[in-house]
VOVOLO-714327 format. One line per 10 residues: number of its first residue (from 0); their letters; for each residue x, y, z of C-alpha. Coordinates in steps of 0.2 Angstrom, whole numbers. Layout:
BEGIN
NUM) a) X:Y:Z; ...
//
This chain:
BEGIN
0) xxxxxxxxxx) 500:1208:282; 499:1190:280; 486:1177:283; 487:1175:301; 486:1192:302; 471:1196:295; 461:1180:300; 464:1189:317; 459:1203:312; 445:1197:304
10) xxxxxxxxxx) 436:1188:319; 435:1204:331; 423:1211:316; 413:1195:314; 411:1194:332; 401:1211:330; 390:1207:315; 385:1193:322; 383:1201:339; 373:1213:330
20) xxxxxxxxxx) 362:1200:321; 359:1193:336; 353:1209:347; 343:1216:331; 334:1199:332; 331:1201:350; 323:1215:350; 311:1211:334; 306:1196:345; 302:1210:359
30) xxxxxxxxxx) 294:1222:349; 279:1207:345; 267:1207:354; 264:1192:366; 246:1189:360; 249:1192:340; 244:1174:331; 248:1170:315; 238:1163:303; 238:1142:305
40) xxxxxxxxxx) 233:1133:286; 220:1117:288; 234:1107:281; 246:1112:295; 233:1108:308; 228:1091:302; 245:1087:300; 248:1093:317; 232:1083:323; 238:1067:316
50) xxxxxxxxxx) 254:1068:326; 249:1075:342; 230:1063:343; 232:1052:358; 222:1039:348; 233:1038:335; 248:1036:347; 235:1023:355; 233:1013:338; 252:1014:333
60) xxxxxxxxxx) 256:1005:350; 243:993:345; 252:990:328; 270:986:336; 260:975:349; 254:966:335; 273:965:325; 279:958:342; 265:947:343; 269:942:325
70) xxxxxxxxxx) 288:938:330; 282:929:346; 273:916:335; 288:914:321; 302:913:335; 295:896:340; 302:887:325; 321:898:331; 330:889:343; 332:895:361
80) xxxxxxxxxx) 346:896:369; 348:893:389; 363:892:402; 360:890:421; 372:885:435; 372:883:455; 381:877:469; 374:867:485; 373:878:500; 376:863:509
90) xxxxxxxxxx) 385:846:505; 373:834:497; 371:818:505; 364:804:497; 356:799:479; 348:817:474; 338:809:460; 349:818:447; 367:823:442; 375:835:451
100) xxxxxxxxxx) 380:850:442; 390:867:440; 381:872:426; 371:867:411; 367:871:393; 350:868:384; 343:870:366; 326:869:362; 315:872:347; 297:867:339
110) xxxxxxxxxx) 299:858:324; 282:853:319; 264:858:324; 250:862:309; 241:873:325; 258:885:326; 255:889:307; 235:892:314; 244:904:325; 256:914:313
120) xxxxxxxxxx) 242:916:301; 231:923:315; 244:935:321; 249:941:302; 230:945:300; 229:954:319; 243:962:311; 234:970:295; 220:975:309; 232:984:319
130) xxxxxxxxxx) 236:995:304; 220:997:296; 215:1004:313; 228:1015:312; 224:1022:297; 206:1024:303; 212:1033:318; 220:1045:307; 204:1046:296; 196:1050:311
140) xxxxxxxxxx) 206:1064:319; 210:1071:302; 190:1072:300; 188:1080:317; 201:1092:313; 195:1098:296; 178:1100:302; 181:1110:317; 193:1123:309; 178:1126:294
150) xxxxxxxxxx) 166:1129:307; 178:1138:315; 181:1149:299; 164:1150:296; 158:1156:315; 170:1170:313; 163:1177:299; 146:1173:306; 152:1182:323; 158:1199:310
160) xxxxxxxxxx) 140:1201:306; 133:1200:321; 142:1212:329; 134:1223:313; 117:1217:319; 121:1223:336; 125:1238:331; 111:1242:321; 99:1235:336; 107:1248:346
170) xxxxxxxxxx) 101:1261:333; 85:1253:330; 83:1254:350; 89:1271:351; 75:1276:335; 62:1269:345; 68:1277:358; 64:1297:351; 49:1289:342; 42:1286:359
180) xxxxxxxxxx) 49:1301:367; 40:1310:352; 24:1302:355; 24:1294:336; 28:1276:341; 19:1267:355; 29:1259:371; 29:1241:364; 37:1246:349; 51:1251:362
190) xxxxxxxxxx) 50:1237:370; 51:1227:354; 67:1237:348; 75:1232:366; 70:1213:360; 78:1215:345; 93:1221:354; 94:1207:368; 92:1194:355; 107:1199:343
200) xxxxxxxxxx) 117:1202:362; 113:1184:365; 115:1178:346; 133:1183:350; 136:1176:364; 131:1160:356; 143:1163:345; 158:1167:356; 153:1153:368; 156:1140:351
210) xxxxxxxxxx) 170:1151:344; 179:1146:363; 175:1128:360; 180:1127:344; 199:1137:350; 199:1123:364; 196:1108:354; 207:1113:340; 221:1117:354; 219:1103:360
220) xxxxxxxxxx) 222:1093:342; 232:1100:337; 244:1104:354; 247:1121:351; 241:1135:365; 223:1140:367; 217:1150:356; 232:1152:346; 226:1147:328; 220:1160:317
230) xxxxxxxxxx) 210:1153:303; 215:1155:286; 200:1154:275; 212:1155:259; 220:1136:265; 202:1128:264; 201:1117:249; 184:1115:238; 174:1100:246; 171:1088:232
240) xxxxxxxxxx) 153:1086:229; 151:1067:233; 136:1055:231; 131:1041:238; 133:1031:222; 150:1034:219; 162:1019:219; 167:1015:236; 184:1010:244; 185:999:261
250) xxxxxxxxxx) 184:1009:276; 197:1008:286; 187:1003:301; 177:992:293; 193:982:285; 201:981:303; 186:972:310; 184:961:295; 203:956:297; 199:953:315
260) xxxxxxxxxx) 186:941:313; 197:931:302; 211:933:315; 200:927:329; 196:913:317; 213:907:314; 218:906:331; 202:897:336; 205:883:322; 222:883:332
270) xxxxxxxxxx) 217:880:346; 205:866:340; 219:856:332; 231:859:344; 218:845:353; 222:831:345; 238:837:333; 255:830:339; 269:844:341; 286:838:337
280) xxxxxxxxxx) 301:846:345; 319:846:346; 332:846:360; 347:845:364; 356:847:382; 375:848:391; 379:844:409; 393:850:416; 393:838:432; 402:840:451
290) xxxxxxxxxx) 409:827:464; 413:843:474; 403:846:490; 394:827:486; 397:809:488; 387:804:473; 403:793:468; 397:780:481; 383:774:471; 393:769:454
300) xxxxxxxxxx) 406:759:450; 422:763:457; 430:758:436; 416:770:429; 414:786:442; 402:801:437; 408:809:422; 411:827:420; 404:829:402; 385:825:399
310) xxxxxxxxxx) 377:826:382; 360:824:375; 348:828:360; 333:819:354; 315:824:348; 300:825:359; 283:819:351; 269:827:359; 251:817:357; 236:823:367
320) xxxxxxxxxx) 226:810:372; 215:820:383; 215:838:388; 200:846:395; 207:862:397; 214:865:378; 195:858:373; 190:873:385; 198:883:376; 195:881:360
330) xxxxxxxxxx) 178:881:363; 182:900:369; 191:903:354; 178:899:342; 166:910:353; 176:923:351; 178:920:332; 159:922:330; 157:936:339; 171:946:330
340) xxxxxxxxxx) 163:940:313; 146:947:319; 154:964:324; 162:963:306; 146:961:299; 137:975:312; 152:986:309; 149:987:288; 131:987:287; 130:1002:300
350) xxxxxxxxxx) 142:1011:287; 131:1007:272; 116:1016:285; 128:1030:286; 131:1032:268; 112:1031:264; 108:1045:279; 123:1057:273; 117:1053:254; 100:1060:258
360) xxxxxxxxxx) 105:1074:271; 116:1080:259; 102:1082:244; 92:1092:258; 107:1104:264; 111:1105:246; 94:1114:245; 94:1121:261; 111:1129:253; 102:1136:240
370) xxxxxxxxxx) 87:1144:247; 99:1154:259; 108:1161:244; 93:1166:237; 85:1172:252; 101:1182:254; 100:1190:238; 83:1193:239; 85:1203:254; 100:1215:245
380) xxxxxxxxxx) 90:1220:232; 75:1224:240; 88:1234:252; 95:1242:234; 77:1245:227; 71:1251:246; 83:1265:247; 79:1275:234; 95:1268:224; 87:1260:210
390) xxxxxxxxxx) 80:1263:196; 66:1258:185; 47:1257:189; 49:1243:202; 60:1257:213; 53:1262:231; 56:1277:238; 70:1281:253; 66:1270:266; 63:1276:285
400) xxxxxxxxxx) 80:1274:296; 69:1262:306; 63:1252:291; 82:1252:286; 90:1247:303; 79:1232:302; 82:1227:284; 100:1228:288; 96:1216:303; 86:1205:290
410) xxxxxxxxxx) 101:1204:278; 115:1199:293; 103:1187:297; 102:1180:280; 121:1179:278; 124:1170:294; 110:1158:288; 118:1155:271; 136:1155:281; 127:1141:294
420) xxxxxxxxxx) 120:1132:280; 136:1132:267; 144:1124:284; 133:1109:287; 133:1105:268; 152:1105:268; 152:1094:286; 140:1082:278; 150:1079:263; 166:1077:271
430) xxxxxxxxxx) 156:1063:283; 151:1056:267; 169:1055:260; 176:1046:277; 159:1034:275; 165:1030:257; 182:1027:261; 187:1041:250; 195:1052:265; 215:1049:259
440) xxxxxxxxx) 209:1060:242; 204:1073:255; 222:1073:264; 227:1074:245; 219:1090:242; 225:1099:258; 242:1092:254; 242:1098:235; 232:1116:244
//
């Protein structure tokens, strides 16, 4: 058999593996169930967040605004180019005031002006602006993104426990419940045990309500479907344990509104000198003129008639002598220029506030940390000692099932406290990070997690 052969041959049968491959794949992709989520990193979702944020897209058309901006001011010095042309709907009659022409050619560029260089500066500086923004946006959404899938993560464990202390309210209720019937408990202690019950109910419901919003907002971060994220507590990096007096980088934010005030503040002094500033430009011009559909040759000589070719260049000096207008303007350029350097101003001294307020939150979650963790642990060893589990002289005896349904409700409580507090220490310190401009080694962590 030679080669033709059995490539022919051979085809047939790859056909059907692939076919196979193909139909096996199939019916996996059946198999799964429609609702079945897969676990989503917080790297993946910040990453995701970034691209899909409609702020972000909103600041990236700010920076190629600004580039184009930047190119609009250099491209005065470039020469434009221009070509027009027209014919007379009607035959002229008389001394038009000008040439006739088929068509016409003209260059044209600034040579001179101290104010255009006011400009270019003013547009490079909205430039750096534009970007910082940018990267504050992204700061901002990565921030927003972090913090709600740790919340997240930590609602859902919240959420485990609660079902728990449902459960043993129902028990507690239902022990009350005989104890009444029995004659040993009075009727408020049932009542009580149903208030126990209904408060757990609506502890979780709490939960749910902030477990949806959460699902939403992180949906709609991140562009994925509603509810589609499944946290994965093992992608969560250590927070670092900032301070307040740690060595601060510029905030994005803060840097964009610094370069704006200097921006607005070029293109003011601009706008001043363009006043009284000559401008020098260049030109240069071709006429391609006409005798058709005209009788212009009646007004020359008859030695010299209209020529056909028309050339001129020169340069134009500009010298204002008095404008109103461009003094109007300037005058609202400068204005502007102030009011950007105040918001500059406003802009950091509101983040120093920031980082002063997080610094000190931050030393009271940290001990609001720490008393839930040992609140927490307290409870568990008086449940151990209470049992009739321990051992030593500071063991109790077996506790009632009634005694022992509410320390369990006690001990869930404890944990979603110490869970609730762990959450709002972490928030604070990644506030604190953004506020010290530190935010980039963040993305670092997740990246290297």
């Amino acid at each position: 058999m030679d080669a033709r052969q059995r490539t022919k041959g051979e085809k047939p049968r790859r056909t059907k593996v692939i076919g196979g491959l193909v139909a096996g794949l199939a019916a996996v992709l059946v198999s799964v169930p429609a609702g079945a989520h897969a676990q989503v990193s917080l790297a993946t979702v910040v990453d995701l967040a970034m691209r899909n944020s409609t702020g972000v897209r909103a600041a990236q058309a700010d920076v190629n605004k600004a580039n184009a901006v930047l190119s609009e001011t250099k491209d005065a010095v470039i020469p434009s180019v221009s070509v027009s042309t027209g014919l007379p709907v009607f035959p002229e009659v008389g001394f038009t005031g000008s040439p006739p022409s088929i068509w016409s050619a003209t260059v044209q560029s600034l040579v001179y002006s101290i104010s255009q260089k006011r400009y270019i500066d003013a547009a490079g500086l909205g430039l750096k602006a534009a970007n910082a923004r940018l990267k504050d946006a992204r700061e901002q959404v990565a921030l927003d993104a972090s913090t709600a899938y740790i919340e997240l993560d930590a609602l859902n464990r919240e959420l485990e426990d609660a079902h728990e202390q449902e459960q043993f309210a129902g028990r507690l209720e239902d022990i009350e419940q005989q104890r009444a019937e029995a004659g040993v408990d009075s009727l408020s202690e049932l009542l009580q045990a149903r208030l126990t019950a209904a408060e757990m109910k609506l502890k979780r419901l709490h939960l749910e309500a902030r477990a949806a919003v959460l699902n939403k907002q992180l949906a709609i971060l991140t562009g994925l479907p509603d509810g589609s994220i499944r946290i994965d507590h093992a992608s969560i990096p250590e927070i670092p344990q900032v301070r307040g007096e740690i060595p601060r980088n510029d905030l994005a934010g803060v840097k964009a509104s610094q370069f704006s005030a200097r921006s607005k503040l070029q293109q003011a002094k601009g706008d001043e000198e363009i006043s009284y500033l000559p401008e020098l430009r260049f030109f240069m011009q071709y006429n391609r003129n006409t005798t058709i559909l005209n009788n212009v040759n009646q007004y020359f000589n008859p030695a010299h008639p209209l020529p056909a070719n028309n050339f001129a260049s020169g340069i134009n000096i500009s010298i204002p002598l008095f404008d109103m207008g461009r003094r109007a303007r300037a005058r609202e350029s400068s204005a502007d220029a102030l009011r950007a350097k105040v918001e500059a101003e406003q802009a950091e001294k509101q983040n120093d506030l920031a980082i002063a307020d997080l610094s000190g939150n931050i030393r009271e979650l940290d001990t609001q940390a720490e008393i839930a963790d040992e609140q927490l642990k307290s409870v568990m060893a008086q449940m151990q000692l209470g049992n009739g589990t321990g051992s030593g002289p500071g063991s109790q005896p077996q506790t009632s099932p009634k005694a022992e349904q509410l320390a369990l409700i006690d001990a869930r409580q404890k944990t979603e406290d110490a869970l609730d507090a762990g959450f709002e220490l972490a928030k604070a310190r990644l506030n604190l990070l953004r506020a010290l401009g530190h935010m980039t080694d963040w993305l670092t962590e997740l990246k290297g997690k």
